[in-house]
N, C-alpha and C positions, 0 to 999 in steps of 0.2 A: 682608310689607312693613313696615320701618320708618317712621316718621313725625317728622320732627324737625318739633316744632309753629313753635318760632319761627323757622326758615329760611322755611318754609312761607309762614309771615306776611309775612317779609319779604319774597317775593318776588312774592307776590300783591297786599299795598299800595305795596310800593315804601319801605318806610321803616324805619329800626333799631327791632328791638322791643326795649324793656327787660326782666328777668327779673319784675320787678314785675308786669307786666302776664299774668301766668302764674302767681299763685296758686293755691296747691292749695285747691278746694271741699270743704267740710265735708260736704258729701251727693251725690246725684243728683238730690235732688230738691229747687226752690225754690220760693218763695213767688212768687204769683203774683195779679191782679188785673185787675177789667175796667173801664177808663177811656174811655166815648162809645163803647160797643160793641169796643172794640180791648183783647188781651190783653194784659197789660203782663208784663213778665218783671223781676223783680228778681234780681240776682248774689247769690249769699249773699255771698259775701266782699270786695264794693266797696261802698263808702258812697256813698248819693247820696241828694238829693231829689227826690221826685216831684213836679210840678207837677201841680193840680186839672182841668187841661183838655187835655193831653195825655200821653203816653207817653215821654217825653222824659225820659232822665236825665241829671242834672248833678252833675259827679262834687266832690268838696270837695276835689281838690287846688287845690294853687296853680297845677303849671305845665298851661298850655291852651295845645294844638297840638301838631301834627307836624312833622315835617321835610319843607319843600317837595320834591314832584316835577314831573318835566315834565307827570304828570297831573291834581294833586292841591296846592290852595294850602295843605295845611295846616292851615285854620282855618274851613273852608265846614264847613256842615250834609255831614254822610256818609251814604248811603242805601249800602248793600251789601245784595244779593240773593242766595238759595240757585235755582237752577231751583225752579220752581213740579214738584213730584214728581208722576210720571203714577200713575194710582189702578186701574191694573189687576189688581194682589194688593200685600201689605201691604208695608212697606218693608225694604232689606235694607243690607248694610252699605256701600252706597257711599252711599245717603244718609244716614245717618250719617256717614259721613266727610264730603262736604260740607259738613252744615248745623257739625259741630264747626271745621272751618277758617273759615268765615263767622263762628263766634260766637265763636272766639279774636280777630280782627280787632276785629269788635264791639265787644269787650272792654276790647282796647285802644285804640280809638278815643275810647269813654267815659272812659277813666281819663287819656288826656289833652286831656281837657276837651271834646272834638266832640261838637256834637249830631249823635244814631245814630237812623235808621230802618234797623230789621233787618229784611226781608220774607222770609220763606217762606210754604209754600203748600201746595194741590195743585190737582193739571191733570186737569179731569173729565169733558173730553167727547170725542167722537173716535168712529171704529167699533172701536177695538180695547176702548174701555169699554162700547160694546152690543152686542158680542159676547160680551166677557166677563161680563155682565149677564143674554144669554140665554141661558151655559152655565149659569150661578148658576140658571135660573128666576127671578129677581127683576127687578122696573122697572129703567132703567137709574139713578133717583135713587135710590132703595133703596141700590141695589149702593152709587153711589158716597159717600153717607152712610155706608156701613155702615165701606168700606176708608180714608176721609177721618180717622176717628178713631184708627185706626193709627200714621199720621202725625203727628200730633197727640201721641198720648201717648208717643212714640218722645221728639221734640221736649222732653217734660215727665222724660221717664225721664235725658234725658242735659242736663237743665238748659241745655238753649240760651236764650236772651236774644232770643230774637225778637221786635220791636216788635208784629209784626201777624202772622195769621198767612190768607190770604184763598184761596178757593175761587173757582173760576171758575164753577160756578152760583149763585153770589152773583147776587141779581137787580141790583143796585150796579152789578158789575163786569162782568154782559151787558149794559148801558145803556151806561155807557162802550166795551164796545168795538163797539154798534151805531155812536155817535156817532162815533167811532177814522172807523168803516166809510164813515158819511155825509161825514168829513171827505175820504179816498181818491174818492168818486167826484167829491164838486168841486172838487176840484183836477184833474179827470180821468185820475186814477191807475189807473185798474179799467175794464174793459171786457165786454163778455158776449159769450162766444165756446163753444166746444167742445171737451173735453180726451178722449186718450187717449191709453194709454202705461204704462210701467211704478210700479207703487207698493204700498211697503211696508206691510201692517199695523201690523205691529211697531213701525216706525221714526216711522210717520207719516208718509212722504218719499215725496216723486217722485225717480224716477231716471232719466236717460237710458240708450237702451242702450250705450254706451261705457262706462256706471261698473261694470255686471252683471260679478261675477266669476264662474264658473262657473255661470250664472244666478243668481244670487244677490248682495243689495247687498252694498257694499264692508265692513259692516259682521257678514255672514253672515246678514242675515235672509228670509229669504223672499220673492220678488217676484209679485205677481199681473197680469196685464193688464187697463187697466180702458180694455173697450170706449166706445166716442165716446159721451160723455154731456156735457149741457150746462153751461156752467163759466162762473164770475167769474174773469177773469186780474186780477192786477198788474202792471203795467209796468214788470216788473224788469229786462229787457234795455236801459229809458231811466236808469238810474243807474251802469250799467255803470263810464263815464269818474267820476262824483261818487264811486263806493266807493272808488275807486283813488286819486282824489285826496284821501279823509279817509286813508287807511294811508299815503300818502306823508306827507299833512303830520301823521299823528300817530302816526307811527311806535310807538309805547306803549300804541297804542289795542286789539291783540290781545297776549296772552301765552301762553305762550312763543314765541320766535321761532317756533318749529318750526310752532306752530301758522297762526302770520302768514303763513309761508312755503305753509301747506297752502291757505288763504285765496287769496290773490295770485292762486297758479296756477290754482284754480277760475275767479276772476272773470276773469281773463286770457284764458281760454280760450274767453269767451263767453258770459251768462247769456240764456236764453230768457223768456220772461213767464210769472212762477209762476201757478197755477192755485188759486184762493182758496177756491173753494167745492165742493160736492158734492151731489147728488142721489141718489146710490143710500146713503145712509142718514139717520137723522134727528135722531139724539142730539147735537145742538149748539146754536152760538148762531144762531135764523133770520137770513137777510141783509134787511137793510129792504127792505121793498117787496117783498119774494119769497119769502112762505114757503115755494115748494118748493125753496128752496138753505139748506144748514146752512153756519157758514163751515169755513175749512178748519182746523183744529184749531190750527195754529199760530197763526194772524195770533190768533185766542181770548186764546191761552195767554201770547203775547209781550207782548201787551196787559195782563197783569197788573199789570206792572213801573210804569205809569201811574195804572193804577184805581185801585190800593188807594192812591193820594197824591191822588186824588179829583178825578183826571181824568174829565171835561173841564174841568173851574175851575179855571183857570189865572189866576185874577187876583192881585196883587202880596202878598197876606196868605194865597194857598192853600198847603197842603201841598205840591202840586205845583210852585209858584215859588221854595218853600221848600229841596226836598230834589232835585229834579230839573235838568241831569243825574244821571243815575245815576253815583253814584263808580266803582262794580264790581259788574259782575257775576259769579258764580264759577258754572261750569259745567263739565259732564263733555265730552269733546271728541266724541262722539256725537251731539251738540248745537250744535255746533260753528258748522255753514254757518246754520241758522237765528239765532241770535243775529249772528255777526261779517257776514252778507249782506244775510238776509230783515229784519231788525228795523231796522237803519240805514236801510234803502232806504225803509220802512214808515214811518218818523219823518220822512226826509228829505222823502218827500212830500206828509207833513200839517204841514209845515213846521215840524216840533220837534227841539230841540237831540237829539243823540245821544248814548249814554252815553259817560263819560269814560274807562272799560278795560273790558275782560272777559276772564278769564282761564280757559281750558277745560286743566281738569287730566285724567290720563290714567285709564285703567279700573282698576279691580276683579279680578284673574286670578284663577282657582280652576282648575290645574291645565292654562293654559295660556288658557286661553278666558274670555270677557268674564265676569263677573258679572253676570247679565240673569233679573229676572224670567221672561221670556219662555222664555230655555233651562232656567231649572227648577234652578240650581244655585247659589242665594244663600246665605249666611250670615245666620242671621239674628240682628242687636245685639242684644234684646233676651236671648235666650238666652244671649252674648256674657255680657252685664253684670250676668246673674243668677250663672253662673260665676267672673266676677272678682270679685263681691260675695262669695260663699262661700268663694273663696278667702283673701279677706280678714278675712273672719270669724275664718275659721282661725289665721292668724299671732297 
């Protein structure tokens, strides 16, 4: 697969890149610093000053801004987000390509003149991470400490510019989204009820049986049935007409069409009330008031995108009032219904703005078939970049 970076750019932010904004880096590896606990990432090859109190670069050109779009004034604070990466073995080359498409954007966001919060992550709870915790022998915090820093020097090996870089067992960022959680029941968004039905380890997902493709999700992963056990729903079937009417009037708000289009027809078809919580295992965030419900790994994970701008303080001087909406989010389209369904419906009902785009780019193929941890056949960058290092050597 070829990769034209500044098409790419282009059609992820919406706006002409300039060649400038595409300097070639002196190394892989940058200088790097910790400001109020948050890592700061400096570009080797753009000038800027750091401010003493946060993370925030300010580049010394003259010109500041971009060219308006229908999503994007321009001249606002930019927050762009990588998926928070799941920590169930170490990283391979799709995330790599994500987080480098986020930090070209990034990039040039800063160099003409926007202030940039750059978030990535990882996503650390779930039962496919204590499972794969008790294949290891190890706690499932063990495990995910251990594969978290993977991540992490991936991130440092290929000089991404990442503002923050946050974990979801952050005790921070389970307090937010306890709070996230307390905000859904009073607005009375959440109900306690009973689920059974089909669902994916792998994916994380419920699936109906209409999406099973030869028993199996639409995605190829494996489906289990999870006998009647007692559940927190969402009221996702009450947002139904409101998702339909944000994609009508913000037509720009999914990318690419194709993907809008895969969207539409899901919600169109009818969405049922997600099921939020779980009982048959325990590796998660508790739900208030109930420690025998962990939540459901998503509503955790999506809530990132909040915490880490230090939600719940939402007051006129927070991070949060600062950089949120989300300008973009960039995700693999496997991910897809979660972000463009679950995550609007989820904001809509705690009554917070929505992100401004999110653009779910397509897989990974190695000889036909997805690039997946799970199927055992990734590539892994790091080995990549050790090669194209000695190849360079060479010349």
């Amino acid at each position: 697969m070829r990769i034209n970076a500044m098409g790419l750019v282009g059609v992820l932010a919406g706006v002409s890149v300039p060649a400038r904004a595409f300097t070639r880096p002196t190394s892989f590896r940058r200088a790097s610093s910790v400001v109020s606990g948050r890592k700061c990432a400096t570009p080797l090859t753009v000038p800027v000053i750091w401010s003493r109190t946060s993370c925030r670069s300010v580049t010394n050109l003259s010109a500041v801004g971009t060219p308006a779009t229908p999503f994007d004034d321009g001249k606002s604070p930019f927050q762009i987000t990588t998926p928070i990466y799941y920590v169930n073995d170490k990283p391979h080359i799709g995330h790599a390509y994500t987080s480098l498409a986020c930090d070209v954007i990034a990039r040039f966001m800063r160099l003409s003149g926007r202030e940039v919060f750059f978030l990535s992550g990882t996503d650390e709870h779930g039962q496919k991470v204590e499972d794969s915790a008790a294949a290891r022998g190890v706690p499932p915090q063990q495990f995910v400490d251990d594969v978290s820093v993977s991540f992490r020097e991936l991130l440092d090996l290929l000089n991404i510019s990442n503002d923050m870089f946050i974990r979801t067992t952050n005790d921070d960022h389970k307090e937010a989204v306890q709070h996230f959680w307390k905000e859904l029941v009073d607005k009375e968004a959440i109900y306690l009820g009973a689920y059974e039905g089909w669902y994916s380890v792998r994916d994380e997902c419920y699936y109906n049986e209409s999406e099973l493709i030869d028993g199996k999700a639409p995605t190829g992963a494996d489906v289990e049935w999870v006998t009647k056990e007692p559940s927190y729903f969402f009221k996702l079937s009450a947002f139904e007409d409101k998702l339909l009417d944000l994609y009508e009037s913000n037509p720009d708000f999914i990318a690419p069409d194709s993907r809008r289009n895969e969207v539409l027809s899901f919600v169109k078809g009818g969405l049922k009330d997600l099921s939020i919580s779980r009982t048959s295992f325990k590796w998660g965030v508790p739900v208030p008031g109930d420690d025998d419900h962990v939540m459901y790994v998503w509503i955790d994970a999506l809530a990132n995108y909040i915490s880490a701008l230090g939600y719940p303080d939402t007051n006129a001087d927070s991070e949060f009032n600062k950089y949120w909406p989300a300008s973009l989010h960039v995700v693999g389209k496997d991910i897809l219904r979660f972000h463009a369904i679950y995550w609007p419906a989820f904001l809509m009902a705690a009554d917070l703005p929505v992100p401004k785009r999110l653009f779910a780019h397509g897989w990974w193929t190695k000889e036909g078939q997805k690039i997946s941890k799970s199927l055992g056949n990734v590539i892994d960058p790091v080995e990549l970049i050790d090669k194209v290092s000695d190849i360079t050597n060479q010349i």
